[in-house]
C-alpha positions as a LaTeX table, in Angstrom:
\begin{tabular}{lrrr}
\hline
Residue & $x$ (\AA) & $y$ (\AA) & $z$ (\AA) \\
\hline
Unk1 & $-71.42$ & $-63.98$ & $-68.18$ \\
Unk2 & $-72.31$ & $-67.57$ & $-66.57$ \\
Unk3 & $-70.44$ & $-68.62$ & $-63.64$ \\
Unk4 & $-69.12$ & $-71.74$ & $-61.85$ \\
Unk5 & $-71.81$ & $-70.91$ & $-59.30$ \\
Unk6 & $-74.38$ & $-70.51$ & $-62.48$ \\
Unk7 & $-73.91$ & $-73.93$ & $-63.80$ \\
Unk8 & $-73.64$ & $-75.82$ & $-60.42$ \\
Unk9 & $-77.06$ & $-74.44$ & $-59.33$ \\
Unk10 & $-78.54$ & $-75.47$ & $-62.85$ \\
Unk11 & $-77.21$ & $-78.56$ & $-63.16$ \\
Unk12 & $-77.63$ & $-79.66$ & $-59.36$ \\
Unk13 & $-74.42$ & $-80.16$ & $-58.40$ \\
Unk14 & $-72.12$ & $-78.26$ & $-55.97$ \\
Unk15 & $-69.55$ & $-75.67$ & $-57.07$ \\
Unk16 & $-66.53$ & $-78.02$ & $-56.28$ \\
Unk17 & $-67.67$ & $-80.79$ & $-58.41$ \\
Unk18 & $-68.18$ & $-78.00$ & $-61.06$ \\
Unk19 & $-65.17$ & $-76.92$ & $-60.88$ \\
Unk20 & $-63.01$ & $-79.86$ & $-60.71$ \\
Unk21 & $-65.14$ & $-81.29$ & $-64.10$ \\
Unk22 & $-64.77$ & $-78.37$ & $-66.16$ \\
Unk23 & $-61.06$ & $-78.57$ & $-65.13$ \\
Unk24 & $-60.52$ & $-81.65$ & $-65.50$ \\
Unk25 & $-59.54$ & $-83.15$ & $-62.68$ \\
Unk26 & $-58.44$ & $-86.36$ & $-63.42$ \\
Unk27 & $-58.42$ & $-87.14$ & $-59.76$ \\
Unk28 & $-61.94$ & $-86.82$ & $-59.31$ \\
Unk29 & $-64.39$ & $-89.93$ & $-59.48$ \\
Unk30 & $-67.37$ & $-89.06$ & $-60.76$ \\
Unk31 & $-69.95$ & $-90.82$ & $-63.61$ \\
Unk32 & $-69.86$ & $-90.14$ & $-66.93$ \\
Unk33 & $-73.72$ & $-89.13$ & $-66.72$ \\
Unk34 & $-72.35$ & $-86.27$ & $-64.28$ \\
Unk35 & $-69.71$ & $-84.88$ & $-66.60$ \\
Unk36 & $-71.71$ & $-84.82$ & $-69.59$ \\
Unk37 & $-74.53$ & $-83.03$ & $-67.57$ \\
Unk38 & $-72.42$ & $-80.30$ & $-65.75$ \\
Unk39 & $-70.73$ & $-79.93$ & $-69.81$ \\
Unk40 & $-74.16$ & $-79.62$ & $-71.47$ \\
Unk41 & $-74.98$ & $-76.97$ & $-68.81$ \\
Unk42 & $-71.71$ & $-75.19$ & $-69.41$ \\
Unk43 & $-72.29$ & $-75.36$ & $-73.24$ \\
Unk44 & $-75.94$ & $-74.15$ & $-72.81$ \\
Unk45 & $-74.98$ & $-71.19$ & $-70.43$ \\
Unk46 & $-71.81$ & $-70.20$ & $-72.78$ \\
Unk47 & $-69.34$ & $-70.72$ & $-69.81$ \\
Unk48 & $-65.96$ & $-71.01$ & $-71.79$ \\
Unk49 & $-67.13$ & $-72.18$ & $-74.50$ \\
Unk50 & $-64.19$ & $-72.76$ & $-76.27$ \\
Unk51 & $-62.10$ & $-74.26$ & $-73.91$ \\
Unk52 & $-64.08$ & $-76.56$ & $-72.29$ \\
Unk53 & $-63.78$ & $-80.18$ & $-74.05$ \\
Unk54 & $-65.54$ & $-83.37$ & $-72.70$ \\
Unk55 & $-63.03$ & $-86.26$ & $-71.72$ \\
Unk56 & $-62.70$ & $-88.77$ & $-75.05$ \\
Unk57 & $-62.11$ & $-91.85$ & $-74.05$ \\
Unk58 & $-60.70$ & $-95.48$ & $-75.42$ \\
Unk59 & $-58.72$ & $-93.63$ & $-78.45$ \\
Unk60 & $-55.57$ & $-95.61$ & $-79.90$ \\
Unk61 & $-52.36$ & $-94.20$ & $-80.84$ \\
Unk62 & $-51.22$ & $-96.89$ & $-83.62$ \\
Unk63 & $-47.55$ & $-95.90$ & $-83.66$ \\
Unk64 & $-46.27$ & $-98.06$ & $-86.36$ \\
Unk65 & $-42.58$ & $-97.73$ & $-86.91$ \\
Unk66 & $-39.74$ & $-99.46$ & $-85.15$ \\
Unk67 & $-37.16$ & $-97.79$ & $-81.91$ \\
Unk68 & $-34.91$ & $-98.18$ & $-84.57$ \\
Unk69 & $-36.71$ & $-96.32$ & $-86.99$ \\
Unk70 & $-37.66$ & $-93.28$ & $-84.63$ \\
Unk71 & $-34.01$ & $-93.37$ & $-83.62$ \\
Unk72 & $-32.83$ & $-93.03$ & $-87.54$ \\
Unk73 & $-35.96$ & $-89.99$ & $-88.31$ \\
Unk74 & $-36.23$ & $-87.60$ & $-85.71$ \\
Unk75 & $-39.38$ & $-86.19$ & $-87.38$ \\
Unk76 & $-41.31$ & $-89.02$ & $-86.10$ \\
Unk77 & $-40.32$ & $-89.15$ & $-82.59$ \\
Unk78 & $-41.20$ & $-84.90$ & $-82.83$ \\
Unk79 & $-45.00$ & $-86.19$ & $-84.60$ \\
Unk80 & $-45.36$ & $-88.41$ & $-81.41$ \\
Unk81 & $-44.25$ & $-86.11$ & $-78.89$ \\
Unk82 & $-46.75$ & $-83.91$ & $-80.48$ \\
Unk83 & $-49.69$ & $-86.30$ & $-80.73$ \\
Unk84 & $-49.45$ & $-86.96$ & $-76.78$ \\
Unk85 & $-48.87$ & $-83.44$ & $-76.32$ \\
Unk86 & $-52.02$ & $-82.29$ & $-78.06$ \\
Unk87 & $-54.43$ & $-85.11$ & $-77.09$ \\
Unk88 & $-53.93$ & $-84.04$ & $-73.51$ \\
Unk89 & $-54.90$ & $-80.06$ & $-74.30$ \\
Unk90 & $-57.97$ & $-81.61$ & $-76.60$ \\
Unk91 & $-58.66$ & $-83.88$ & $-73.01$ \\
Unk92 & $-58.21$ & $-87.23$ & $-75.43$ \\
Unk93 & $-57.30$ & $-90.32$ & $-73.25$ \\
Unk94 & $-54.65$ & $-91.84$ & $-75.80$ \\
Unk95 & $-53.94$ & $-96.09$ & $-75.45$ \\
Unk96 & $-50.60$ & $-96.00$ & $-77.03$ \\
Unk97 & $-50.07$ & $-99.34$ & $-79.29$ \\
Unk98 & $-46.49$ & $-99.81$ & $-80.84$ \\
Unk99 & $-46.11$ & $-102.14$ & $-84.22$ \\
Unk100 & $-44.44$ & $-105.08$ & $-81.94$ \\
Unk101 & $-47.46$ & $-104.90$ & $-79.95$ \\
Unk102 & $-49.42$ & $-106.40$ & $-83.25$ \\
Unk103 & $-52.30$ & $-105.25$ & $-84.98$ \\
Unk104 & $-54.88$ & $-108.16$ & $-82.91$ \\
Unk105 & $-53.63$ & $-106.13$ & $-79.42$ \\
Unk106 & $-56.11$ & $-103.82$ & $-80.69$ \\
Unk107 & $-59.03$ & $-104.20$ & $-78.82$ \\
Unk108 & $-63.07$ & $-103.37$ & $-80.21$ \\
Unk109 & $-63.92$ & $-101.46$ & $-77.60$ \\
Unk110 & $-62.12$ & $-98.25$ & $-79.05$ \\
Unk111 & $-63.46$ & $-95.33$ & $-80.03$ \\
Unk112 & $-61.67$ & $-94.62$ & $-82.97$ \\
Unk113 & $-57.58$ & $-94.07$ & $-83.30$ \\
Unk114 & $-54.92$ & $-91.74$ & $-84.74$ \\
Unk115 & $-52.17$ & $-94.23$ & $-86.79$ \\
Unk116 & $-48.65$ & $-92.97$ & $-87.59$ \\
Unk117 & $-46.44$ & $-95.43$ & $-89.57$ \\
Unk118 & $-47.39$ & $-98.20$ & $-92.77$ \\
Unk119 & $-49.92$ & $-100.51$ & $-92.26$ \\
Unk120 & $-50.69$ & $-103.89$ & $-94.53$ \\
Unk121 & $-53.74$ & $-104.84$ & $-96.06$ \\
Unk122 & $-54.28$ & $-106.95$ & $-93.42$ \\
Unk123 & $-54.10$ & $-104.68$ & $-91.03$ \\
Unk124 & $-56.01$ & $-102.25$ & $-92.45$ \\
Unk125 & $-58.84$ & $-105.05$ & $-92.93$ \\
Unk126 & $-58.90$ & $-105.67$ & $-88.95$ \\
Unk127 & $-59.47$ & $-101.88$ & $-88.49$ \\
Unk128 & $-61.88$ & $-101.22$ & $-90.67$ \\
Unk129 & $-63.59$ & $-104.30$ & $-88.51$ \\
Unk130 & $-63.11$ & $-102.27$ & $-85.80$ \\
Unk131 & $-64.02$ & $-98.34$ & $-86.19$ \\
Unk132 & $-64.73$ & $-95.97$ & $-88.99$ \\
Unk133 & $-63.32$ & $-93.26$ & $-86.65$ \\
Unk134 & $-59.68$ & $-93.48$ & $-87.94$ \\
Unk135 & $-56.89$ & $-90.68$ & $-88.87$ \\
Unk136 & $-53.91$ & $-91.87$ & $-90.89$ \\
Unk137 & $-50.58$ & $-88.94$ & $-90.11$ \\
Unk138 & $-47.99$ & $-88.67$ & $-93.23$ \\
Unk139 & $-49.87$ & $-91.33$ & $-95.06$ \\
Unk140 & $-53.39$ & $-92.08$ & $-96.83$ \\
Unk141 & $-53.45$ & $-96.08$ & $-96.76$ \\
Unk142 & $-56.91$ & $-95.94$ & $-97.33$ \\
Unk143 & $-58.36$ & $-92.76$ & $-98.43$ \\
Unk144 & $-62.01$ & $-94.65$ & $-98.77$ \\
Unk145 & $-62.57$ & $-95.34$ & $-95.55$ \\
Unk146 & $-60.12$ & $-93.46$ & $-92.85$ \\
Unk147 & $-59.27$ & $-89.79$ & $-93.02$ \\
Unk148 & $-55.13$ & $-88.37$ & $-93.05$ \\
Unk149 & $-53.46$ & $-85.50$ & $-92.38$ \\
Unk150 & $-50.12$ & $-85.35$ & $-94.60$ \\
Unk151 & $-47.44$ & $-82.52$ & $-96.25$ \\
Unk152 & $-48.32$ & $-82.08$ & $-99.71$ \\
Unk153 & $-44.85$ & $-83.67$ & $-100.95$ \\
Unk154 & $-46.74$ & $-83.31$ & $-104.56$ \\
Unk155 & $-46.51$ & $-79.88$ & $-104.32$ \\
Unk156 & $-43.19$ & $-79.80$ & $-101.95$ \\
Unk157 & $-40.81$ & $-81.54$ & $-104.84$ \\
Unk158 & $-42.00$ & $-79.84$ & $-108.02$ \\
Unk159 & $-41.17$ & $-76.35$ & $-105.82$ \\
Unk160 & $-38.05$ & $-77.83$ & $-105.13$ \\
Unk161 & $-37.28$ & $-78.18$ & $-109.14$ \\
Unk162 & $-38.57$ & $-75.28$ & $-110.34$ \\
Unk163 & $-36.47$ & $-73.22$ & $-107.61$ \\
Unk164 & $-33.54$ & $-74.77$ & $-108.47$ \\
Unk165 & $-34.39$ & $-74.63$ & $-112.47$ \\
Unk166 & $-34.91$ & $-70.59$ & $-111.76$ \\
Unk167 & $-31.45$ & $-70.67$ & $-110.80$ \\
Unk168 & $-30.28$ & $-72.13$ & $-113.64$ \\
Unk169 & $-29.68$ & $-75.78$ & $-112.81$ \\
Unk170 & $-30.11$ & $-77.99$ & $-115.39$ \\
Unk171 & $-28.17$ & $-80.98$ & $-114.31$ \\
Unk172 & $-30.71$ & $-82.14$ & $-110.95$ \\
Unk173 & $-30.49$ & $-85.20$ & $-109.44$ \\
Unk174 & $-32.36$ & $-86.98$ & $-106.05$ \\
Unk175 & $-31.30$ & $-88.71$ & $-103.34$ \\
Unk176 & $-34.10$ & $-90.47$ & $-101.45$ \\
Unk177 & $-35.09$ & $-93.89$ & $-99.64$ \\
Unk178 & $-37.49$ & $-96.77$ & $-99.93$ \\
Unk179 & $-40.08$ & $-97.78$ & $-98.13$ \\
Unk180 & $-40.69$ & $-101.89$ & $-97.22$ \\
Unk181 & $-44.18$ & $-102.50$ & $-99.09$ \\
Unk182 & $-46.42$ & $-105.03$ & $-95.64$ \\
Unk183 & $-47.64$ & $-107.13$ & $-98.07$ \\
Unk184 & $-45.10$ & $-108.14$ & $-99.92$ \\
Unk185 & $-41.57$ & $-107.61$ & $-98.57$ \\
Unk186 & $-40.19$ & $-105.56$ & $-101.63$ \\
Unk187 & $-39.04$ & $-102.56$ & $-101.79$ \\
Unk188 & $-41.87$ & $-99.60$ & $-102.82$ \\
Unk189 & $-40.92$ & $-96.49$ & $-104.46$ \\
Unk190 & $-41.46$ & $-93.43$ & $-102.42$ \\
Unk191 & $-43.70$ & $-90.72$ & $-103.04$ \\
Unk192 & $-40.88$ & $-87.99$ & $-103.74$ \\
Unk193 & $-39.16$ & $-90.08$ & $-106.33$ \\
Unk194 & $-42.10$ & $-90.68$ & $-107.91$ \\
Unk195 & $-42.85$ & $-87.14$ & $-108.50$ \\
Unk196 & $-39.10$ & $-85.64$ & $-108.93$ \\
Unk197 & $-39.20$ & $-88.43$ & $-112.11$ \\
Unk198 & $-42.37$ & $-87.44$ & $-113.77$ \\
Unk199 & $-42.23$ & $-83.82$ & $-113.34$ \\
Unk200 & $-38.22$ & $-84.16$ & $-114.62$ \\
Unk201 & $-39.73$ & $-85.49$ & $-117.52$ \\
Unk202 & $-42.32$ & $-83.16$ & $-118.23$ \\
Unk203 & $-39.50$ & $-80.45$ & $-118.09$ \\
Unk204 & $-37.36$ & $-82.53$ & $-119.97$ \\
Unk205 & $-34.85$ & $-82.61$ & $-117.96$ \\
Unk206 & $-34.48$ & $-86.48$ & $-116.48$ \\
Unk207 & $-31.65$ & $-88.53$ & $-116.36$ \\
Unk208 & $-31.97$ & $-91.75$ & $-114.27$ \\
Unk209 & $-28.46$ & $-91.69$ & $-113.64$ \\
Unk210 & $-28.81$ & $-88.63$ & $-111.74$ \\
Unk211 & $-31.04$ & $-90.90$ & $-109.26$ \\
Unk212 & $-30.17$ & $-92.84$ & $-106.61$ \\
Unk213 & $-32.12$ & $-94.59$ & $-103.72$ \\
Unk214 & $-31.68$ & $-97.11$ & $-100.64$ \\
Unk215 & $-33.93$ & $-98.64$ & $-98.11$ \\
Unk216 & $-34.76$ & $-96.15$ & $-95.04$ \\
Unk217 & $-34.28$ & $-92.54$ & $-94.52$ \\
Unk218 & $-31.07$ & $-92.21$ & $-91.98$ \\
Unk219 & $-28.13$ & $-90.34$ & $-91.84$ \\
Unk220 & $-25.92$ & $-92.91$ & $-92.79$ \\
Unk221 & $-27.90$ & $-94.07$ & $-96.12$ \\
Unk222 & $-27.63$ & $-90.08$ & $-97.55$ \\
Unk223 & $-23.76$ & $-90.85$ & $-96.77$ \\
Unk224 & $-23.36$ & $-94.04$ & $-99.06$ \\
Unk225 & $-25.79$ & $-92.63$ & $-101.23$ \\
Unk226 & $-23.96$ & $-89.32$ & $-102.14$ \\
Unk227 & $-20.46$ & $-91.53$ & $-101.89$ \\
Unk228 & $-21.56$ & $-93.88$ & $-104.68$ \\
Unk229 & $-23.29$ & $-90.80$ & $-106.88$ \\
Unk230 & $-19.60$ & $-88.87$ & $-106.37$ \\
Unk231 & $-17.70$ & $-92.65$ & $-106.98$ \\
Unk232 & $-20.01$ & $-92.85$ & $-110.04$ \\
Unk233 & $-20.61$ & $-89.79$ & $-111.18$ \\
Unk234 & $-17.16$ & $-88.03$ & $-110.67$ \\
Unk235 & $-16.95$ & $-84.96$ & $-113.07$ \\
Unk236 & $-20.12$ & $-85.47$ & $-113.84$ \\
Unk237 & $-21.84$ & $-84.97$ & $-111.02$ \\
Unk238 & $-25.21$ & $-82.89$ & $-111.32$ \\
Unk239 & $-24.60$ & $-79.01$ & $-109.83$ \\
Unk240 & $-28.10$ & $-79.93$ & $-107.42$ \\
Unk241 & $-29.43$ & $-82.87$ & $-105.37$ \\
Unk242 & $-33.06$ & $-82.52$ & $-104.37$ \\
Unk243 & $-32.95$ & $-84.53$ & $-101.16$ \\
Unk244 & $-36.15$ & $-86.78$ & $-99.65$ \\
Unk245 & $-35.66$ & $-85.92$ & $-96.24$ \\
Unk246 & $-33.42$ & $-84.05$ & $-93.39$ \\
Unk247 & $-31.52$ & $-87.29$ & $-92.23$ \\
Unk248 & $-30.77$ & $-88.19$ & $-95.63$ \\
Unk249 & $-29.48$ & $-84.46$ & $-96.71$ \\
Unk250 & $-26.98$ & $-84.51$ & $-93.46$ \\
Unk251 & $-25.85$ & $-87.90$ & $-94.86$ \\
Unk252 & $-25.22$ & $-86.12$ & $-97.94$ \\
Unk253 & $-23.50$ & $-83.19$ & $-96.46$ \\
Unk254 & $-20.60$ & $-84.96$ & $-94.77$ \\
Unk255 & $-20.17$ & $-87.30$ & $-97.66$ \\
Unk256 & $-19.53$ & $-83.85$ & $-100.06$ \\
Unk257 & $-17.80$ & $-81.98$ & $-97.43$ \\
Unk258 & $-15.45$ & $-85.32$ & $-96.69$ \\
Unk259 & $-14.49$ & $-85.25$ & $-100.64$ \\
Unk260 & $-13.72$ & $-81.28$ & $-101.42$ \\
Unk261 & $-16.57$ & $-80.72$ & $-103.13$ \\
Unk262 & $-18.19$ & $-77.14$ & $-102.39$ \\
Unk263 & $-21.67$ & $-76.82$ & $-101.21$ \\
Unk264 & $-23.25$ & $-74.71$ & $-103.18$ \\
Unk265 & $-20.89$ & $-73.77$ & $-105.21$ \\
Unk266 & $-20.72$ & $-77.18$ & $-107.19$ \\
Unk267 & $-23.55$ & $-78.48$ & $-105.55$ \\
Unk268 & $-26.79$ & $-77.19$ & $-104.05$ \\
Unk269 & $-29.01$ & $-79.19$ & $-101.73$ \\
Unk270 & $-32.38$ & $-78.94$ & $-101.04$ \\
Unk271 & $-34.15$ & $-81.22$ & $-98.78$ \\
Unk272 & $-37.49$ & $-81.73$ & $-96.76$ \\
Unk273 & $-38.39$ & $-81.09$ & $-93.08$ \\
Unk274 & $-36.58$ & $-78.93$ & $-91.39$ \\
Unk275 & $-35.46$ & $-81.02$ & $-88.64$ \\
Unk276 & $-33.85$ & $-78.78$ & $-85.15$ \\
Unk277 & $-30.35$ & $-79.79$ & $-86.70$ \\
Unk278 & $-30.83$ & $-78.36$ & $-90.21$ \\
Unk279 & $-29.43$ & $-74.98$ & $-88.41$ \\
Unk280 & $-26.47$ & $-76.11$ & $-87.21$ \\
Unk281 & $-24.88$ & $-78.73$ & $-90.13$ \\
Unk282 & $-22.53$ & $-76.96$ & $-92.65$ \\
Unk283 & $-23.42$ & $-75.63$ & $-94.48$ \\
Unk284 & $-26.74$ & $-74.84$ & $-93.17$ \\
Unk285 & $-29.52$ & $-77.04$ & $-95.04$ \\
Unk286 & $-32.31$ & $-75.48$ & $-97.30$ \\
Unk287 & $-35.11$ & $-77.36$ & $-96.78$ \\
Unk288 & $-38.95$ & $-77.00$ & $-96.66$ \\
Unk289 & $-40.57$ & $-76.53$ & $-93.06$ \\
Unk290 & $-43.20$ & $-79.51$ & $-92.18$ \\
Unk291 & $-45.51$ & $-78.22$ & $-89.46$ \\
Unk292 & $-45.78$ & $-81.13$ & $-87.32$ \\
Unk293 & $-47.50$ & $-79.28$ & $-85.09$ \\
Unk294 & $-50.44$ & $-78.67$ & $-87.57$ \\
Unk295 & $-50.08$ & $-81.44$ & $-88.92$ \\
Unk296 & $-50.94$ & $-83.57$ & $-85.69$ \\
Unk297 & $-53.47$ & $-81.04$ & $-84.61$ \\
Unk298 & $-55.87$ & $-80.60$ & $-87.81$ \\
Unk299 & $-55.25$ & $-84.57$ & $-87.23$ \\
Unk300 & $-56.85$ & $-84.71$ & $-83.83$ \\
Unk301 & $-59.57$ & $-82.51$ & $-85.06$ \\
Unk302 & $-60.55$ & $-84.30$ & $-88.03$ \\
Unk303 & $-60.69$ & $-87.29$ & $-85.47$ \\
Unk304 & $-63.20$ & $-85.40$ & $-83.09$ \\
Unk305 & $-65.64$ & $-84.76$ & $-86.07$ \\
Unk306 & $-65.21$ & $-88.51$ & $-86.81$ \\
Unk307 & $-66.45$ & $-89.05$ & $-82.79$ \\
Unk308 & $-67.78$ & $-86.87$ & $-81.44$ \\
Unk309 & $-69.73$ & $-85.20$ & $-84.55$ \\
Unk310 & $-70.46$ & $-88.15$ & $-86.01$ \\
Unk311 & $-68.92$ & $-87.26$ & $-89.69$ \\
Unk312 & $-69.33$ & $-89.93$ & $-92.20$ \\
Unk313 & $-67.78$ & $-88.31$ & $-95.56$ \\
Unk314 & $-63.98$ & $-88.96$ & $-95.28$ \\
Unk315 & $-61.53$ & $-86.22$ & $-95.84$ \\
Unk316 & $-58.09$ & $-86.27$ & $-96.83$ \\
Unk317 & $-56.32$ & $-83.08$ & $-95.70$ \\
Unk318 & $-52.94$ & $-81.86$ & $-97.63$ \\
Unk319 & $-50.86$ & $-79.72$ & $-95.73$ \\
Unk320 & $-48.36$ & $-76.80$ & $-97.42$ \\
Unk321 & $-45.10$ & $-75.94$ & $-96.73$ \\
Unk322 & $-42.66$ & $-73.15$ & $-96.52$ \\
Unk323 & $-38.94$ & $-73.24$ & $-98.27$ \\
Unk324 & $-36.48$ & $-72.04$ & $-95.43$ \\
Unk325 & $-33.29$ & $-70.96$ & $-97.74$ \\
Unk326 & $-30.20$ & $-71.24$ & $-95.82$ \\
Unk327 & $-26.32$ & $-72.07$ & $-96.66$ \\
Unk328 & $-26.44$ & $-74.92$ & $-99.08$ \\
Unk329 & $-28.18$ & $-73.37$ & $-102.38$ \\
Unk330 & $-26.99$ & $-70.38$ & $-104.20$ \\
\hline
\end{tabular}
């Protein structure tokens, strides 16, 4: 087995330069031509071979949502926590840019860049100027070009009807938010609804009045959204919600638990994430695990093929999901 002692005498250099490289020892000032040289010697001798990663440098982290937005969605302050977290284990020197930076605070000079958030077609133009070497997180803007990592929500909702449909719901409505489309102000349709509707009406079992939706995906929009289906709806009132996202269900919760009306015994939630909090709400939320953490690694790793491997043919990578059944379905 190849030793410190092995590569420095190979490569030239002594055993504490060695060391500190293959460690990286961010205090140490040394060329570029000497890391790659003492890391090609470590590769060719099989010294660690799996944990030692050259330093990747000038990589952006295009987070593209709002304080307010990360403050309303805990998921996305866990995905960046995550990214920063990782890219210092895959030795990735991040340049964090936030959306009130602006997309021309980019500079040419990167690499390539991991993007969490929406981005306009404007802003996708100026990256494509840019770099090829791009990974989308949650989204696939522009599945031509730039590679994502995101949760097969596809696959996530129709699970989420045919569970409840298995036990004998017919009467299933959604609660979800909107997204702002960049280009044009409005308000878009989100993935989820999209999907809940169609596959509703392949089972034959849509009604549009069991469907309501609002701008953002916060705790307090799943509380006026359930208020106004239970103000509508009264009686009527479907006996399951499938619910967009974790924020959104807790919304929901209070608003039900507020007005009397027994979770799940006259209404089962589902919902999507599985946020820390899920746990701990009453009662606890069913809802389908995300791994963020896989999700932001096979993200970093797609980017190092794009870099450092030099991989032209784009890939968009969907990610499954598990159903965590607690409290609030029967």
């Amino acid at each position: 087995m190849a030793t410190i002692r092995d590569i420095a005498k190979q490569s030239g250099y002594s055993i504490s330069t060695v060391s500190r490289v293959l460690n990286n020892d961010q205090s140490l000032s040394v060329s570029d031509e000497t890391r790659e040289k003492i890391y090609e010697v470590a590769e060719k001798l099989n010294y660690r071979k799996k944990t030692v990663r050259k330093l990747v440098r000038n990589i952006a982290f295009l987070y593209w949502l709002t304080d307010k937005e990360e403050l309303e969605d805990v998921y996305y302050k866990t995905m960046r926590i995550e990214i920063e977290k990782l890219a210092k284990s895959f030795n990735i020197e991040l340049l964090t840019y936030k959306i009130s930076d602006g997309i021309d605070k980019i500079p040419e000079t990167i690499e390539g860049f991991i993007a969490v958030g929406i981005f306009s077609d404007k802003e996708l133009a100026r990256l494509r100027g840019i770099t090829t070497n791009g990974v989308f997180i949650d989204l696939s803007p522009d599945p031509n070009y730039f590679d994502s990592v995101r949760p097969d929500l596809t696959q996530i909702t129709k699970k989420a009807i045919d569970f409840f449909i298995e036990k004998g719901h017919k009467e299933i409505g959604f609660i979800g938010g909107t997204y702002p489309n960049p280009n044009t102000g409005k308000d878009e349709m989100d993935l989820r609804e999209r999907v809940f509707r169609s596959y509703m009406l392949e089972k034959g079992l849509l009604n549009d009045k069991y469907i309501f939706c609002h701008r953002g995906f916060s705790v307090e929009n799943g509380y006026q959204l359930m208020n106004t289906a239970i103000q509508k709806l009264g009686e009527q009132l479907p006996t399951a919600f499938f619910v967009a996202a974790d924020p959104i269900a807790v919304g929901c919760l209070q608003a039900l638990n507020e007005q009397r009306i027994e979770i799940p015994n006259r209404v089962s939630i589902i919902s999507v994430n599985n946020i820390s909090v899920t746990k701990y709400v009453s009662p606890p939320l069913t809802t389908f695990h995300i791994d963020i953490h896989e999700i932001c690694k096979n993200a970093l790793e797609l980017l190092l093929e794009r870099v450092q491997g030099k991989r032209k043919l784009v890939k968009t990578l969907l990610l499954g999901s598990e159903l965590i059944i607690r409290k609030s379905t029967n």
